[in-house]
C-alpha positions as CSV (number, residue, x, y, z in Angstrom):
1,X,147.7,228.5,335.6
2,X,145.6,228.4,332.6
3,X,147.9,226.1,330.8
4,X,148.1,223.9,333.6
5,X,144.5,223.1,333.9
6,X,144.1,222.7,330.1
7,X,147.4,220.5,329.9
8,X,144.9,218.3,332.8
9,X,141.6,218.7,330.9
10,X,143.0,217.7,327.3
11,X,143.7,213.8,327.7
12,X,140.1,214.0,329.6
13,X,138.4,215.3,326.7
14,X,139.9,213.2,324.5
15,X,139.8,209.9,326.1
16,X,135.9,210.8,326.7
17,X,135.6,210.5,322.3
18,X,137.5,207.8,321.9
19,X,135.9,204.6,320.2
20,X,136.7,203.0,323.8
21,X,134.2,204.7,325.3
22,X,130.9,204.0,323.3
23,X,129.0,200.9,324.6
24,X,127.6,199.6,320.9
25,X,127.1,196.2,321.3
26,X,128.7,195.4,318.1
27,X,131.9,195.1,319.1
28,X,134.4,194.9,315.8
29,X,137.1,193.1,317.5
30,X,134.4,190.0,318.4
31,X,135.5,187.2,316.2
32,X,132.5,185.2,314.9
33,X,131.8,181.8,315.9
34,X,134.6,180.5,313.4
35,X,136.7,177.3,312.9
36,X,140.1,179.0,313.7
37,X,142.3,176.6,312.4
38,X,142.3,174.6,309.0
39,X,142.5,170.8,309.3
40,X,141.8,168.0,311.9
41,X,141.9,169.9,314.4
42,X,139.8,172.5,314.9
43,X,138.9,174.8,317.2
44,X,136.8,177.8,317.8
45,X,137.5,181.2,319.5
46,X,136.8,181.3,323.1
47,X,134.2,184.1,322.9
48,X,133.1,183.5,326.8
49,X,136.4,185.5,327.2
50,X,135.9,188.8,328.9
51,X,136.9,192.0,327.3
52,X,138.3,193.3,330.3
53,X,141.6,194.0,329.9
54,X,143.2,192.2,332.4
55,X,146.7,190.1,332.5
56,X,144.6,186.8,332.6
57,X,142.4,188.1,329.5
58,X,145.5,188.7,327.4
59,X,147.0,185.5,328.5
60,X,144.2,183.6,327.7
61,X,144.0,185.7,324.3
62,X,147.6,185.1,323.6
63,X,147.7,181.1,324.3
64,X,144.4,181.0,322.0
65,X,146.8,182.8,319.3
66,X,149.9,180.2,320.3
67,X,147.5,177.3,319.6
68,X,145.6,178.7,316.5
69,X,149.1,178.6,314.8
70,X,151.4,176.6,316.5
71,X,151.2,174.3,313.2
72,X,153.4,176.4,310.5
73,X,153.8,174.2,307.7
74,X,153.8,175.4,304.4
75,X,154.7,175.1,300.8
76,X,155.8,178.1,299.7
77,X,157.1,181.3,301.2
78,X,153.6,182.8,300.2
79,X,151.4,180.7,302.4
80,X,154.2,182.4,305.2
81,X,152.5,185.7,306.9
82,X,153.9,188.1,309.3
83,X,151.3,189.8,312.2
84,X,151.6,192.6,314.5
85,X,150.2,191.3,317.9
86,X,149.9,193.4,321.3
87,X,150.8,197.0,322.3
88,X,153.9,198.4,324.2
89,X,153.1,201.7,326.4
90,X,155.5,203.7,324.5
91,X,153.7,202.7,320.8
92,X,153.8,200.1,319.0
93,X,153.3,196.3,318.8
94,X,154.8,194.4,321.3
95,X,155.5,191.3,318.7
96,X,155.2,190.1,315.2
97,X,153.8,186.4,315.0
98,X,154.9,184.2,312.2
99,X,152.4,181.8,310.6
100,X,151.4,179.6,307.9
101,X,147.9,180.4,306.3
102,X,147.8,176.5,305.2
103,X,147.2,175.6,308.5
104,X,145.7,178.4,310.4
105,X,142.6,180.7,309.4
106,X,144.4,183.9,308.4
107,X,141.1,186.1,309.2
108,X,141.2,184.3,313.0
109,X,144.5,185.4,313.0
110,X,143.8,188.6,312.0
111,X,140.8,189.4,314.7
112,X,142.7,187.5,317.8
113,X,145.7,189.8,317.3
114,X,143.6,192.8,316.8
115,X,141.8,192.0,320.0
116,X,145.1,191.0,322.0
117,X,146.3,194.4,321.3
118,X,143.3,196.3,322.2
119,X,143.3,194.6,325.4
120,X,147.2,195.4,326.3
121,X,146.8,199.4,324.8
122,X,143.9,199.3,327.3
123,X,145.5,197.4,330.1
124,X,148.5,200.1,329.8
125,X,146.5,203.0,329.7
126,X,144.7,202.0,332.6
127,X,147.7,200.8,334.6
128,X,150.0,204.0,333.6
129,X,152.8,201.1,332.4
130,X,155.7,202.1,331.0
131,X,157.6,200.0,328.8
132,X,160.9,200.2,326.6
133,X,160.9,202.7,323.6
134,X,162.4,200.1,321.1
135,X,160.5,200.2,317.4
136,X,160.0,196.4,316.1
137,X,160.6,196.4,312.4
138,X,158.1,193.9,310.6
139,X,160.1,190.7,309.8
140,X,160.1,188.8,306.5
141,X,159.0,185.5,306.5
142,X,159.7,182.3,304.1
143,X,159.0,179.0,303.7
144,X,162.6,176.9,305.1
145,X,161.9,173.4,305.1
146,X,158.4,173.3,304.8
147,X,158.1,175.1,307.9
148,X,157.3,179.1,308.2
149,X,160.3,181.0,309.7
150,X,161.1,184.8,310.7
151,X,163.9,185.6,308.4
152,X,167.1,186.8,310.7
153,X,167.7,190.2,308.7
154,X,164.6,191.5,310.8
155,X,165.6,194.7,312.5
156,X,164.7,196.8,315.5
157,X,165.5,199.9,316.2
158,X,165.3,202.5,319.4
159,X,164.1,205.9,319.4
């Protein structure tokens, strides 16, 4: 009986220390008002954007993301980065994002992924979603005709 209760009060306790929980109003994951993408044809980060997690927050995140680096020219294999973005229910991120730093704002990138996968770990938390138990190995990128690509070694692997 014991166990049962404290198997019930555990996850409580916990969830009640987590960083999710505090209200400071300096939020980490809040991009500055910063130009997002290098170039013509620049933008800046929605912040109006709620932090709820909902599916219309994350999609709104996620096209923000599409758009920020749709453009992946490059150079050389070194302007090519690799970013973990979203959050399955059973760990892990639910993508990796290839990009060109040449033409996207590699801290935007950084914050807009961070914050897409807070939303989804909190969406799935709060909607007890369950989700495939498959680990996504980090691909390699390179520059292939002066465009960034995911190189097709990249594995995956299921626990």
């Amino acid at each position: 009986m014991r166990l049962s209760v404290f198997a019930l009060l555990l996850p409580l306790c916990l969830s009640a220390c987590s960083d999710a929980a505090t209200t400071s109003n300096s939020d980490p994951l809040s991009p500055a008002p910063e130009v997002l993408m290098k170039g013509k044809q620049a933008t800046k980060l929605d912040l109006q954007m709620q932090e709820q997690p909902t599916r219309e927050n994350i999609q709104k995140a996620h096209q923000q993301l599409k758009t920020l680096t749709a453009d992946s020219q490059c150079d050389s294999s070194a302007q090519c980065k690799v970013v973990a973005v979203g959050s399955r229910a059973c760990g892990g991120p639910s993508s990796y994002l290839v990009y060109s730093n040449k033409t996207a704002n590699e801290q935007a990138v950084e914050q807009l992924s961070k914050k897409i996968t807070s939303l989804e770990s909190q969406f799935n938390a709060e909607n007890s979603m369950v989700s495939i138990c498959q680990h996504l190995m980090a691909p390699g990128a390179q520059c292939v005709e002066n465009k960034c690509v995911k190189l097709d070694s990249s594995a995956a692997s299921v626990y």
